[in-house]
N, CA, C and O atoms as a Tripos MOL2 file, in Angstrom:
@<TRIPOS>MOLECULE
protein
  308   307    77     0     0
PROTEIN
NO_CHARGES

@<TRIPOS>ATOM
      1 N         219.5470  292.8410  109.6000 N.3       1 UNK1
      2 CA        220.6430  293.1950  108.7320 C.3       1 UNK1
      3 C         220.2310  294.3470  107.8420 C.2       1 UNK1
      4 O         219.1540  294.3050  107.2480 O.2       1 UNK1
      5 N         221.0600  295.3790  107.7320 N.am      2 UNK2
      6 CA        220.7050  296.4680  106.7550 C.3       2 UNK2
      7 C         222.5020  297.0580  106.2600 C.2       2 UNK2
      8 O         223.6540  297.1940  106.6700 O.2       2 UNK2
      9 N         221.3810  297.2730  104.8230 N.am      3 UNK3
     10 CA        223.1300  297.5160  104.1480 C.3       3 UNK3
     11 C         222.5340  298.9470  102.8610 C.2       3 UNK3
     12 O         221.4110  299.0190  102.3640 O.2       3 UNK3
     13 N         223.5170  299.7510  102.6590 N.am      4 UNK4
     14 CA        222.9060  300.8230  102.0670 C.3       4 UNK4
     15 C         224.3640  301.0820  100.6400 C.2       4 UNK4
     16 O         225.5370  301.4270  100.7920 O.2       4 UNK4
     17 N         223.5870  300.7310   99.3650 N.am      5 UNK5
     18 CA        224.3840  300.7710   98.4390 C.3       5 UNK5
     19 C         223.9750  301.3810   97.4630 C.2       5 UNK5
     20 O         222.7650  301.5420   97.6270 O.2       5 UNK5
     21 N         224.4520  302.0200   96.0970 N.am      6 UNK6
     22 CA        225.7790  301.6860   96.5380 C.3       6 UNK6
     23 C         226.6440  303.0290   97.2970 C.2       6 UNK6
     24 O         226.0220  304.0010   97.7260 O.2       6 UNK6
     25 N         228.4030  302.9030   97.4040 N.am      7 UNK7
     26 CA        228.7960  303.8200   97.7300 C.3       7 UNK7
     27 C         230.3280  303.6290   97.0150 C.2       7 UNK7
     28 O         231.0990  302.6830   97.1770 O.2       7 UNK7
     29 N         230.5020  304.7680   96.2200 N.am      8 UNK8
     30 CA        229.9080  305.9420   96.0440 C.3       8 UNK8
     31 C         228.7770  305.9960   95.3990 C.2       8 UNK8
     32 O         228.6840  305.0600   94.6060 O.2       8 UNK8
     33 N         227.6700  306.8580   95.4040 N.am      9 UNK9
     34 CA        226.4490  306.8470   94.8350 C.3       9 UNK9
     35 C         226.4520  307.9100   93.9670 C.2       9 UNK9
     36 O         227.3600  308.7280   94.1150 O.2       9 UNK9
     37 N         225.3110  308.1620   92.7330 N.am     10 UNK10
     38 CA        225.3000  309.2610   92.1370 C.3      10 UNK10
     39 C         223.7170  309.6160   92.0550 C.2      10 UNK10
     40 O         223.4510  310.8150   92.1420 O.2      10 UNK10
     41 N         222.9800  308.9990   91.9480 N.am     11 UNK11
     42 CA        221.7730  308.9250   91.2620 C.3      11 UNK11
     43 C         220.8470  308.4140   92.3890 C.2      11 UNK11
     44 O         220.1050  309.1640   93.0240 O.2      11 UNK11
     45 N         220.9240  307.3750   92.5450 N.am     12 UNK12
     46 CA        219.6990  306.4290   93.4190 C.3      12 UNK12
     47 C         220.1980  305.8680   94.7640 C.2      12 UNK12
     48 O         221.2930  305.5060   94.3340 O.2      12 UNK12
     49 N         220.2290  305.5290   96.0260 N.am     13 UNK13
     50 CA        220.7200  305.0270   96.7790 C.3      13 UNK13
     51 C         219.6710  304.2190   96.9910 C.2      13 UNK13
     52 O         218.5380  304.5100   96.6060 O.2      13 UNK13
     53 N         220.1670  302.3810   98.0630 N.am     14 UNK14
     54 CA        219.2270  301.3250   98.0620 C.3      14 UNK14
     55 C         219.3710  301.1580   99.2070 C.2      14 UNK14
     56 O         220.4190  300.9490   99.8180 O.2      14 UNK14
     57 N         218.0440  301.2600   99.6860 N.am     15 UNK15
     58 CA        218.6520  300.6060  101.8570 C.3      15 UNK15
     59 C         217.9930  299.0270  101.5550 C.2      15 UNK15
     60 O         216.8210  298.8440  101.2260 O.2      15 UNK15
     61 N         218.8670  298.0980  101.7170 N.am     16 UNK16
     62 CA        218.0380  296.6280  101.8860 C.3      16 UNK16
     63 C         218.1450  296.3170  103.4530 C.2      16 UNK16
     64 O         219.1910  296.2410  104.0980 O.2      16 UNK16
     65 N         216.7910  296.1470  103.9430 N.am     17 UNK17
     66 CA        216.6810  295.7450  105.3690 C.3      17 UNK17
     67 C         215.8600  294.0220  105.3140 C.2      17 UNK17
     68 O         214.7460  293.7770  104.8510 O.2      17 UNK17
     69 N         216.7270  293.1480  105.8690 N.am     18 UNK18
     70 CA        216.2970  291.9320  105.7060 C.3      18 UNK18
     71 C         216.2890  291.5520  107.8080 C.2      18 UNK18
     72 O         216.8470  290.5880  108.3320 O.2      18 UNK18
     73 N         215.6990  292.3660  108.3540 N.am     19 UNK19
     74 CA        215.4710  292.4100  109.5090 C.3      19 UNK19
     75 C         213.6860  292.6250  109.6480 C.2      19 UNK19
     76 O         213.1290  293.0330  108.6280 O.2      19 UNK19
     77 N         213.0280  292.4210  110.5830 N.am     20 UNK20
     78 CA        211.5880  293.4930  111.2290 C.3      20 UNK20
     79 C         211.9450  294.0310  112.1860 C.2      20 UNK20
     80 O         212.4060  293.5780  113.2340 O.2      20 UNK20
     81 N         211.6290  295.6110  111.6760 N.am     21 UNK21
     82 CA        211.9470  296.2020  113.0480 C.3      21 UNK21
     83 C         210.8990  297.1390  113.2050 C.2      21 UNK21
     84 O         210.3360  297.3140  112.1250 O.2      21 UNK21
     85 N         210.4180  297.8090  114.1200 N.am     22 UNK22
     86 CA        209.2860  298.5750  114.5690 C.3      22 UNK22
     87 C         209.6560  300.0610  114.1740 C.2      22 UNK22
     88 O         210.4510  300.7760  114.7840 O.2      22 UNK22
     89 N         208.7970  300.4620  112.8220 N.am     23 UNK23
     90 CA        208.6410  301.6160  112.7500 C.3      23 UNK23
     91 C         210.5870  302.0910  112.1220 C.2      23 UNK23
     92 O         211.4680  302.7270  112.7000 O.2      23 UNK23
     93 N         210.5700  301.6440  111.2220 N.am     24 UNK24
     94 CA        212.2150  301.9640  111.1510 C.3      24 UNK24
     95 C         212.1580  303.1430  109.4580 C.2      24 UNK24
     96 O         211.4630  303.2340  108.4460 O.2      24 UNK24
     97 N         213.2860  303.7780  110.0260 N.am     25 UNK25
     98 CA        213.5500  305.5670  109.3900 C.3      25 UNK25
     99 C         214.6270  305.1050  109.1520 C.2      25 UNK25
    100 O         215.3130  304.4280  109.9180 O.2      25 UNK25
    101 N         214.9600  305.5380  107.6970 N.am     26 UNK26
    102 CA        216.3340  305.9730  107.1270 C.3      26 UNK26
    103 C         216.5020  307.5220  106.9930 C.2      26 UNK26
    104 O         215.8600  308.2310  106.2190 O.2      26 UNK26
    105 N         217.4770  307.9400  107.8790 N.am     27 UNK27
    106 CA        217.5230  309.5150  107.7910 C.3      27 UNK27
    107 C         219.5210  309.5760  107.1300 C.2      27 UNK27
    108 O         220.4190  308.7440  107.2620 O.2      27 UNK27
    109 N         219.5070  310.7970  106.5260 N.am     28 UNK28
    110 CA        220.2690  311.6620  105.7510 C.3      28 UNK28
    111 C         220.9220  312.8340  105.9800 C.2      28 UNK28
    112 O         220.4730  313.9480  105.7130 O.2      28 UNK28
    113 N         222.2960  312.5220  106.6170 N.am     29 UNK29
    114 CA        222.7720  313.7450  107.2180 C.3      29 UNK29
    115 C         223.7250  314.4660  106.0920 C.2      29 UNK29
    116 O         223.9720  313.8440  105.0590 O.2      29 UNK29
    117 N         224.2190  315.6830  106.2840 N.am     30 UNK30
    118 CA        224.9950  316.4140  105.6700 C.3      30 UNK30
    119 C         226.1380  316.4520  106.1960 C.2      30 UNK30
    120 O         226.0730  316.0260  107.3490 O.2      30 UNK30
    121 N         227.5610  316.8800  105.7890 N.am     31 UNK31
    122 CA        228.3760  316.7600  106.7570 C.3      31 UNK31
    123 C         228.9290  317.7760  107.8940 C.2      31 UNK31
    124 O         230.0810  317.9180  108.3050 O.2      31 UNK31
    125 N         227.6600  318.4740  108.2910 N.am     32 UNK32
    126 CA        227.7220  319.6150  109.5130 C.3      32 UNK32
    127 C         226.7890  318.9390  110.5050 C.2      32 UNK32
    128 O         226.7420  319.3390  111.6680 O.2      32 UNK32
    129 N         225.9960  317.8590  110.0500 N.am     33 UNK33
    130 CA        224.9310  316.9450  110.8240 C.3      33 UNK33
    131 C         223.5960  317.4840  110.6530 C.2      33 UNK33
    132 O         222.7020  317.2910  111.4780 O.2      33 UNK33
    133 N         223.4380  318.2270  109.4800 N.am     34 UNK34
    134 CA        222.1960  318.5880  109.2070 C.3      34 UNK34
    135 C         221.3130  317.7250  108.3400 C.2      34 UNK34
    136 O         221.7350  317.4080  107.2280 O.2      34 UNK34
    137 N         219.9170  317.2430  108.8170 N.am     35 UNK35
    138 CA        218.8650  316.5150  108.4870 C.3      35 UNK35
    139 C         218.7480  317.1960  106.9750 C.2      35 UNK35
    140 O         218.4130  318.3440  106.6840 O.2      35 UNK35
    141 N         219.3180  315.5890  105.7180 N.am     36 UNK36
    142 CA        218.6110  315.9990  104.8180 C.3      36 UNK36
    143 C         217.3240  315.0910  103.8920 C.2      36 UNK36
    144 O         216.5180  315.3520  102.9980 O.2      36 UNK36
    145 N         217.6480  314.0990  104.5870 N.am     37 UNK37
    146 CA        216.4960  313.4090  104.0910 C.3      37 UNK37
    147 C         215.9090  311.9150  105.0030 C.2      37 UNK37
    148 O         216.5480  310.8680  105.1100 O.2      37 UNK37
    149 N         214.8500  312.1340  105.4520 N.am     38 UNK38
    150 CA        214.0020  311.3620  106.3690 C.3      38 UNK38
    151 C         212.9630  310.2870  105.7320 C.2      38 UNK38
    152 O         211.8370  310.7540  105.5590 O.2      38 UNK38
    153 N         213.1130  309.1380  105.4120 N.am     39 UNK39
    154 CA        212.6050  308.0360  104.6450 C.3      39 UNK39
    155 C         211.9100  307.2850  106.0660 C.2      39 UNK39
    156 O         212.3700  307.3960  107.2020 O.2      39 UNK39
    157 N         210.6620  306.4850  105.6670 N.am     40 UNK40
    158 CA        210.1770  305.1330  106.7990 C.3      40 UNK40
    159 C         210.8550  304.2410  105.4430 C.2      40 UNK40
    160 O         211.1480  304.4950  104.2750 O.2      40 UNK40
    161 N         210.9010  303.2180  106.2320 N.am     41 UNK41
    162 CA        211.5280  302.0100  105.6780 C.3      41 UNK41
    163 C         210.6310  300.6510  105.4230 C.2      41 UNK41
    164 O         209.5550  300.5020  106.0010 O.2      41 UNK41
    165 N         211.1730  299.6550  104.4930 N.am     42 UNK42
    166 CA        209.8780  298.5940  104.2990 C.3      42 UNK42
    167 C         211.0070  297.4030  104.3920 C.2      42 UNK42
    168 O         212.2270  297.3340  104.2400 O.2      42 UNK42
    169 N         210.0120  296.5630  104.7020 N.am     43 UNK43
    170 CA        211.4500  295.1610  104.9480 C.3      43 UNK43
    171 C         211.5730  294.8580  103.0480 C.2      43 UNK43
    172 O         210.9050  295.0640  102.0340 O.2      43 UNK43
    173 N         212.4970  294.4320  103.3330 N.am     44 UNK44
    174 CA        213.2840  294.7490  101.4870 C.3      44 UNK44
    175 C         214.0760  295.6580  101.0810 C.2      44 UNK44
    176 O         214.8750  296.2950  101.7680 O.2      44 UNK44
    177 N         213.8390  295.7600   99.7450 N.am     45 UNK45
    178 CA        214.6430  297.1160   99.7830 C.3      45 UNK45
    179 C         213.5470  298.0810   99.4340 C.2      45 UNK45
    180 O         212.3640  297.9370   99.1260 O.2      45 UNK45
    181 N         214.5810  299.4230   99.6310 N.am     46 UNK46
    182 CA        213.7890  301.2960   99.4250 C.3      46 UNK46
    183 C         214.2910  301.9900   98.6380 C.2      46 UNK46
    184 O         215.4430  301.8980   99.0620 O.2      46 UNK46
    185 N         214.3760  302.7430   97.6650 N.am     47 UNK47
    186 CA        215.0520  303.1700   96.7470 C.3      47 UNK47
    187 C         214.5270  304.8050   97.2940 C.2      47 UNK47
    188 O         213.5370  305.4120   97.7020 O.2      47 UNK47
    189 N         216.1710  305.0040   96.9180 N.am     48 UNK48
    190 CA        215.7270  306.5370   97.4660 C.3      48 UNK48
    191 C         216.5720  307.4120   96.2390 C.2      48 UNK48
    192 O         217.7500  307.2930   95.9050 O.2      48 UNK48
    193 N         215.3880  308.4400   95.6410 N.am     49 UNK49
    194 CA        216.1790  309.4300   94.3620 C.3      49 UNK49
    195 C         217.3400  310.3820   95.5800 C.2      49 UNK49
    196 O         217.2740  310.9350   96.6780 O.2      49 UNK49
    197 N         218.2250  310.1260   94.6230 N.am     50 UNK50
    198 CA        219.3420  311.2990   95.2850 C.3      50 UNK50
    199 C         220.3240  311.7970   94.0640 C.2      50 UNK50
    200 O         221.5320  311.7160   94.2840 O.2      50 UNK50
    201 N         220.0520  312.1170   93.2630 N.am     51 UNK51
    202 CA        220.3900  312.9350   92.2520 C.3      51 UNK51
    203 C         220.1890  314.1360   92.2170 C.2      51 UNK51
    204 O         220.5780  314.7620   91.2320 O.2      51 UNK51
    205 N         219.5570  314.7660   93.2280 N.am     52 UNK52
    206 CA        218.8720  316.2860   93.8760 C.3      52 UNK52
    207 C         220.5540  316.7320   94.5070 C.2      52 UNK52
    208 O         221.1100  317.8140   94.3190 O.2      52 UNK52
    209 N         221.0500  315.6730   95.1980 N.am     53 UNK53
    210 CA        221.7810  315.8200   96.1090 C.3      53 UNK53
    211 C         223.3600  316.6400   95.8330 C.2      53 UNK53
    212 O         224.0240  316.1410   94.9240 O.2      53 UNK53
    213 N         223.7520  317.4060   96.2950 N.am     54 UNK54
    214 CA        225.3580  318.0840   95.8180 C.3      54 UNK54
    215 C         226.1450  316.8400   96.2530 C.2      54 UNK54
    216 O         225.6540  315.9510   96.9500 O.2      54 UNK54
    217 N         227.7600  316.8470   95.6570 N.am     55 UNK55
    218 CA        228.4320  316.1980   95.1420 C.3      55 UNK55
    219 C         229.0980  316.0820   96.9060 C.2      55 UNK55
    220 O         229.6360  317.1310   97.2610 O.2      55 UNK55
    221 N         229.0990  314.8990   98.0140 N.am     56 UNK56
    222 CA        230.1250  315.1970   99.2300 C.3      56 UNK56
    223 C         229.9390  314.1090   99.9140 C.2      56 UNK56
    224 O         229.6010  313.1260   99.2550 O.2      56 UNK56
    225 N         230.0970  313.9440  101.4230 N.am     57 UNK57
    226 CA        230.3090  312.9500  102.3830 C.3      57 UNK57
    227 C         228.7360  312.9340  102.6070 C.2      57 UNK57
    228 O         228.0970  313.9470  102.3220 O.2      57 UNK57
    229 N         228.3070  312.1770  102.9460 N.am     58 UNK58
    230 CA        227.3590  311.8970  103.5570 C.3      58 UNK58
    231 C         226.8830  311.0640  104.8090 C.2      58 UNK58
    232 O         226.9890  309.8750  104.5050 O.2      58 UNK58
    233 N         226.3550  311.2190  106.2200 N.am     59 UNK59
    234 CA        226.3060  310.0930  106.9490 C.3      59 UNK59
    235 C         224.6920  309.8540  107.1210 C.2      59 UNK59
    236 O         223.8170  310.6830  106.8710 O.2      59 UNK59
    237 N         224.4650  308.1880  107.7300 N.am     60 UNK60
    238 CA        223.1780  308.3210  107.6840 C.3      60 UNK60
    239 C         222.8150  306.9710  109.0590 C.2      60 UNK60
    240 O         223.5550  306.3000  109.7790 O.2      60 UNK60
    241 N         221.8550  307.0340  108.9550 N.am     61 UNK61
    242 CA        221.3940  306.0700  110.2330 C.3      61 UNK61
    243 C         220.3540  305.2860  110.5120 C.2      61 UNK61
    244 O         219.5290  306.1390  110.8380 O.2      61 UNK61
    245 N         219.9090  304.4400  110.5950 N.am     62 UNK62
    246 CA        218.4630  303.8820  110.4300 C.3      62 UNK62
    247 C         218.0460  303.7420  112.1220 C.2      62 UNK62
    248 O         218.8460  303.3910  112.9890 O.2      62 UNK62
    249 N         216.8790  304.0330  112.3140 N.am     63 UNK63
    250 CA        216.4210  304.2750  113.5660 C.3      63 UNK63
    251 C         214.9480  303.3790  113.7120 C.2      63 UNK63
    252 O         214.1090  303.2110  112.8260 O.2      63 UNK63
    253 N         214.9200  302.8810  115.0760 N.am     64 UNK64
    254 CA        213.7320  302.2100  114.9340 C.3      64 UNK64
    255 C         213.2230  302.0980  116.2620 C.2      64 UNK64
    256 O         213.7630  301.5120  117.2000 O.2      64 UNK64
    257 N         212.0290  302.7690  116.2600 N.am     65 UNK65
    258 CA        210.9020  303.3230  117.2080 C.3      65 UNK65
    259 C         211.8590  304.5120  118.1170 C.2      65 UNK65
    260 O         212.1510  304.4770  119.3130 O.2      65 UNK65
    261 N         212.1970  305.4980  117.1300 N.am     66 UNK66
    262 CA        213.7500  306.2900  117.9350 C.3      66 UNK66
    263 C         214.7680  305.7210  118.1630 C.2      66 UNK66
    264 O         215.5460  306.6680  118.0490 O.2      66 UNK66
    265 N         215.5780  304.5960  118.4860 N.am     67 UNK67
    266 CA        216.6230  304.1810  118.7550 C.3      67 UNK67
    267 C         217.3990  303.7620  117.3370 C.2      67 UNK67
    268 O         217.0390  303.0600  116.3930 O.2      67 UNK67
    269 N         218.6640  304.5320  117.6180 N.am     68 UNK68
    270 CA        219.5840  304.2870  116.2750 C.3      68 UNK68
    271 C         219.7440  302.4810  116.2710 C.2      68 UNK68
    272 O         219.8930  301.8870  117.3390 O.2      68 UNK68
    273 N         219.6910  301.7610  114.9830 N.am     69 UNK69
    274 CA        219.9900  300.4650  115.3350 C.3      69 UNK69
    275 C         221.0040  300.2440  114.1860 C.2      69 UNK69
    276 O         221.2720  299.0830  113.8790 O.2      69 UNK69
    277 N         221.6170  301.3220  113.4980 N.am     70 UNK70
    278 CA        222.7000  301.4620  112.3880 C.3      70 UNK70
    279 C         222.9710  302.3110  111.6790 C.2      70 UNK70
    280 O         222.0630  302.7220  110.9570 O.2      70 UNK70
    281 N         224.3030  302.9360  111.5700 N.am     71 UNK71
    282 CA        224.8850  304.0610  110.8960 C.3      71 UNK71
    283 C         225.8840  303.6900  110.0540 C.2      71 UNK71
    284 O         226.2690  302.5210  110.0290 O.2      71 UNK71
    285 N         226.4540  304.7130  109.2140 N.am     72 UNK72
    286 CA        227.6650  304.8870  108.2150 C.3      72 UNK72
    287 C         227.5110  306.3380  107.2960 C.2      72 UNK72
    288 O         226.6220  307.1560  107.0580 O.2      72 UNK72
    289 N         228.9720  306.1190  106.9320 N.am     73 UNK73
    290 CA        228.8370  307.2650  105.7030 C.3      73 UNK73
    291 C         228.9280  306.7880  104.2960 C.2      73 UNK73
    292 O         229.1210  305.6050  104.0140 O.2      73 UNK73
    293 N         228.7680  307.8370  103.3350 N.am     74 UNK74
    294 CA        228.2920  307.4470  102.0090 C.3      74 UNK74
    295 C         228.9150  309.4630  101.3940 C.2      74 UNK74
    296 O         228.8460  310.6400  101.7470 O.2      74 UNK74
    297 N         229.6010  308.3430  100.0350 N.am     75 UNK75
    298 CA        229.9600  309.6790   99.0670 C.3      75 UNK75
    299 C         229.4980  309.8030   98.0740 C.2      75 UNK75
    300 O         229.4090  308.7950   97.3720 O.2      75 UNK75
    301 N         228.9270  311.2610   97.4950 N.am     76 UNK76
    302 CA        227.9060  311.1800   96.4600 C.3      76 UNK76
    303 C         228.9250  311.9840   95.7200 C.2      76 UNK76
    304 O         229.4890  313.0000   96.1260 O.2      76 UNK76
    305 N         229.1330  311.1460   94.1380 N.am     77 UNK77
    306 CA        230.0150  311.7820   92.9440 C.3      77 UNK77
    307 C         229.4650  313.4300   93.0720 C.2      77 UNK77
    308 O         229.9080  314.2900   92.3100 O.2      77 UNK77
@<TRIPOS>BOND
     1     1     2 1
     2     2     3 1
     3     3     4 2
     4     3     5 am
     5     5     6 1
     6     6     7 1
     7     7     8 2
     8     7     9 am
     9     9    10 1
    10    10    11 1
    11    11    12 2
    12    11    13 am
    13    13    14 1
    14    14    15 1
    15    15    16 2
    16    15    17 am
    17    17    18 1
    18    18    19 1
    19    19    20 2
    20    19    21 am
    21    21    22 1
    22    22    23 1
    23    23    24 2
    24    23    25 am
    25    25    26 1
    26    26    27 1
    27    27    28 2
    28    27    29 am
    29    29    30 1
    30    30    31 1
    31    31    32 2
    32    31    33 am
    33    33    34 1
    34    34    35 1
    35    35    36 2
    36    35    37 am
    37    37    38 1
    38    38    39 1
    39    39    40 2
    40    39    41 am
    41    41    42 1
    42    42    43 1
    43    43    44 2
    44    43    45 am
    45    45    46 1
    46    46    47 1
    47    47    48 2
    48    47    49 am
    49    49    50 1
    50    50    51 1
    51    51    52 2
    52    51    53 am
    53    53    54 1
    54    54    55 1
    55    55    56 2
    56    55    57 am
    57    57    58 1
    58    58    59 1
    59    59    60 2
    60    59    61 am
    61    61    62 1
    62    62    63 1
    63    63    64 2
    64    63    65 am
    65    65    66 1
    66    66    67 1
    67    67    68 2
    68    67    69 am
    69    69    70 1
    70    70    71 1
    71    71    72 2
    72    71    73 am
    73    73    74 1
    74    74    75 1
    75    75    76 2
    76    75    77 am
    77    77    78 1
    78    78    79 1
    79    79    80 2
    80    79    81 am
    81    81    82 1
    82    82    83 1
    83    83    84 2
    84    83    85 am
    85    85    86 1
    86    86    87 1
    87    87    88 2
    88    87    89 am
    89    89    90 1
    90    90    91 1
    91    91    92 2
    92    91    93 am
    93    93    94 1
    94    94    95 1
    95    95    96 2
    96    95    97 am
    97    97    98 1
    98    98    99 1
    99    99   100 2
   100    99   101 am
   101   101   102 1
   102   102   103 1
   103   103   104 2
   104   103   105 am
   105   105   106 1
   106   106   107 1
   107   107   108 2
   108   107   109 am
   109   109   110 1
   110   110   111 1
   111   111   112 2
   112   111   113 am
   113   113   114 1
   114   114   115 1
   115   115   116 2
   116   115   117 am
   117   117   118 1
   118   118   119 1
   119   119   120 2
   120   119   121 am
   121   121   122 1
   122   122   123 1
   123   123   124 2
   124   123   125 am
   125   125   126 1
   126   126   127 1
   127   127   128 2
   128   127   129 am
   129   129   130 1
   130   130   131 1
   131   131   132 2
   132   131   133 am
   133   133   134 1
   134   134   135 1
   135   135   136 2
   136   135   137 am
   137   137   138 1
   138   138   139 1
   139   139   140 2
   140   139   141 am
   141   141   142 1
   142   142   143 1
   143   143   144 2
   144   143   145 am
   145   145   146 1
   146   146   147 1
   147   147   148 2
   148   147   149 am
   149   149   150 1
   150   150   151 1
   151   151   152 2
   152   151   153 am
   153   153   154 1
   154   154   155 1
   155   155   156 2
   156   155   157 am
   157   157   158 1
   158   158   159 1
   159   159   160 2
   160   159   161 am
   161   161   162 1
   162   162   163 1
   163   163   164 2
   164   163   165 am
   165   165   166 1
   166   166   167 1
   167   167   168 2
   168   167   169 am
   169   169   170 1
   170   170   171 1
   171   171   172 2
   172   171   173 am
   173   173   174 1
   174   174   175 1
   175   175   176 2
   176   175   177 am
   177   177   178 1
   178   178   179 1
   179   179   180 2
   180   179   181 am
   181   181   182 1
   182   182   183 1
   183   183   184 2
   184   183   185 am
   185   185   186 1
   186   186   187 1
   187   187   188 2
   188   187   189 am
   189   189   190 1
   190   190   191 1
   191   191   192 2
   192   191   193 am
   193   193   194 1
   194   194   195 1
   195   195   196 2
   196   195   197 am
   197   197   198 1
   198   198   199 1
   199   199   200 2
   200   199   201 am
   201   201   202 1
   202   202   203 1
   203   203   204 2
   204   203   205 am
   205   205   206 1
   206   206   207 1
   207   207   208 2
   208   207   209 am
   209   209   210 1
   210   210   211 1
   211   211   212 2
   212   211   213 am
   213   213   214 1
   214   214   215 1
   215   215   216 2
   216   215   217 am
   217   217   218 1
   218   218   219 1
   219   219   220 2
   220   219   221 am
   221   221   222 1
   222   222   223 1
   223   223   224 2
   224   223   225 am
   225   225   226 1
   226   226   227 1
   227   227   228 2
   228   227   229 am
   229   229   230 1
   230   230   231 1
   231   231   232 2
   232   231   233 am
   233   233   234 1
   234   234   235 1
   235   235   236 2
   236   235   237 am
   237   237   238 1
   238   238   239 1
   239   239   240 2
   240   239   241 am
   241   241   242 1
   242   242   243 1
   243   243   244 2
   244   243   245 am
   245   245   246 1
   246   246   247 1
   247   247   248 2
   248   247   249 am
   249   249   250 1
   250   250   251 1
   251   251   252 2
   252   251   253 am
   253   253   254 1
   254   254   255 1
   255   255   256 2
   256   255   257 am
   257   257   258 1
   258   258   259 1
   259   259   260 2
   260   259   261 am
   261   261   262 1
   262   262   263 1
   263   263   264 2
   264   263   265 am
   265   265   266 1
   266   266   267 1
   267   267   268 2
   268   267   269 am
   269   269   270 1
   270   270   271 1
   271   271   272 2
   272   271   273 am
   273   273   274 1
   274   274   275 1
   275   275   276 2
   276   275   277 am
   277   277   278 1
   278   278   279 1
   279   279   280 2
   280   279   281 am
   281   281   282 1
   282   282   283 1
   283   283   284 2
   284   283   285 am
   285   285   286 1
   286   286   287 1
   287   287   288 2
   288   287   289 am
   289   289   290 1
   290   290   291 1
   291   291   292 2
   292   291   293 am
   293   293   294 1
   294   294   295 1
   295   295   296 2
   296   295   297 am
   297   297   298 1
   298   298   299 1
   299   299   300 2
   300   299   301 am
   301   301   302 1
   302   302   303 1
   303   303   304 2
   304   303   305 am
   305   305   306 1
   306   306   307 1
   307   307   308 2
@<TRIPOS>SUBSTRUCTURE
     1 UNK1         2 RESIDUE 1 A UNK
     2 UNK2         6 RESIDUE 1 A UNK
     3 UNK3        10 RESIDUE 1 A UNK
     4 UNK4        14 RESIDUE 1 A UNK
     5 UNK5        18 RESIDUE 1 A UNK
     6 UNK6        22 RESIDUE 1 A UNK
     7 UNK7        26 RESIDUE 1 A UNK
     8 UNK8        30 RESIDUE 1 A UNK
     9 UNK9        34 RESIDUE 1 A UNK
    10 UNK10       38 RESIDUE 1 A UNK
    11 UNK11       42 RESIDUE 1 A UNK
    12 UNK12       46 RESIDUE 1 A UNK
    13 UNK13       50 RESIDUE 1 A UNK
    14 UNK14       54 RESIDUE 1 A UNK
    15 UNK15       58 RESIDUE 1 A UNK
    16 UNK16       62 RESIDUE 1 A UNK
    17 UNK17       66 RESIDUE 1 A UNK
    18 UNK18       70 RESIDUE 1 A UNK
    19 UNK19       74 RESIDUE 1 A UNK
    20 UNK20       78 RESIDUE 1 A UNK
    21 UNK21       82 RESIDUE 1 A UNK
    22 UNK22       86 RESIDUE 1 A UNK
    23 UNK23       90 RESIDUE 1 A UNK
    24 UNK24       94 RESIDUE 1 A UNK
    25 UNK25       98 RESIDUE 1 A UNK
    26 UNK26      102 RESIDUE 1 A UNK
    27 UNK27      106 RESIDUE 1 A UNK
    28 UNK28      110 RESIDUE 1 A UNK
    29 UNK29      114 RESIDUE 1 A UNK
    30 UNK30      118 RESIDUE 1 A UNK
    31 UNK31      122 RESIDUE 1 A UNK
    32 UNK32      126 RESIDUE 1 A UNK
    33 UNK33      130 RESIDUE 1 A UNK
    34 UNK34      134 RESIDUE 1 A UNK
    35 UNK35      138 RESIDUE 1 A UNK
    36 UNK36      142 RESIDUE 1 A UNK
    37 UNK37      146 RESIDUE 1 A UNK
    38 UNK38      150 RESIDUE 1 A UNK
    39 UNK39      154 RESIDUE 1 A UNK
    40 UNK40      158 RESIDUE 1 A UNK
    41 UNK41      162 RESIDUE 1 A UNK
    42 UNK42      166 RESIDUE 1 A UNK
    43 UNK43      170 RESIDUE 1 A UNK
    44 UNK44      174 RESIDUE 1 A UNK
    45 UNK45      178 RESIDUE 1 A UNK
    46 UNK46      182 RESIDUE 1 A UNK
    47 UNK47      186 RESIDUE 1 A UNK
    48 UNK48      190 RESIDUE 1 A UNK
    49 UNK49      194 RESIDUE 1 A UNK
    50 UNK50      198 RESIDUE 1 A UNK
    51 UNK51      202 RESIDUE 1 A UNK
    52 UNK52      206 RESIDUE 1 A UNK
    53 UNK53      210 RESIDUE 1 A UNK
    54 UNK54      214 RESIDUE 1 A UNK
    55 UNK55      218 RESIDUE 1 A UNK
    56 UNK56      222 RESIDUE 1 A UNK
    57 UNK57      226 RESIDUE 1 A UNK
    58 UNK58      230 RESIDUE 1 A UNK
    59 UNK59      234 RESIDUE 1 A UNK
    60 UNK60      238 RESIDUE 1 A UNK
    61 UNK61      242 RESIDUE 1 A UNK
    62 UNK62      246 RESIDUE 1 A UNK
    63 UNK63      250 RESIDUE 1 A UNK
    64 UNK64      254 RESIDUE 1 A UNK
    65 UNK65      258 RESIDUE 1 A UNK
    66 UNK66      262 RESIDUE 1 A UNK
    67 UNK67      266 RESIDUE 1 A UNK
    68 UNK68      270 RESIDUE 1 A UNK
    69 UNK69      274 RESIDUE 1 A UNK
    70 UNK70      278 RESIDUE 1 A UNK
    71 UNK71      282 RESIDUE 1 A UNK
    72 UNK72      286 RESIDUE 1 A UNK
    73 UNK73      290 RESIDUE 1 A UNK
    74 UNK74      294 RESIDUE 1 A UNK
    75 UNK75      298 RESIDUE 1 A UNK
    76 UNK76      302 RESIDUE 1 A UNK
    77 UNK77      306 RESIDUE 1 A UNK
């Protein structure tokens, strides 16, 4: 199970993964599909600063040993 909050976000985003999965990435797309931010992941939660980030849509995906095993989008004030 993985859930990524909150949304809308401004400041901090939280991936909680209450799964084991091999080698698992939270990556950060833009909305042209450009890579903006590439995290490894820990079972629990991950706190990720995103207050760097401009104000828009965001999609993202968690991947594990390469294989996508969950996506969505996310809007940053």
């Amino acid at each position: 199970r993985i859930s990524v909050s909150p949304n809308p976000f401004s400041e901090r985003l939280g991936i909680a993964m209450s799964v084991q999965l091999k080698n698992p990435v939270f990556r950060l797309y833009d909305q042209l599909g450009r890579l903006i931010r590439s995290e490894p992941l820990l079972f629990g939660i991950t706190e990720m600063e995103a207050d760097a980030l401009p104000a828009g849509i965001y999609f993202w995906e968690v991947t594990s040993s390469g294989s996508r095993v969950k996506g969505g989008k996310l809007v940053k004030h």
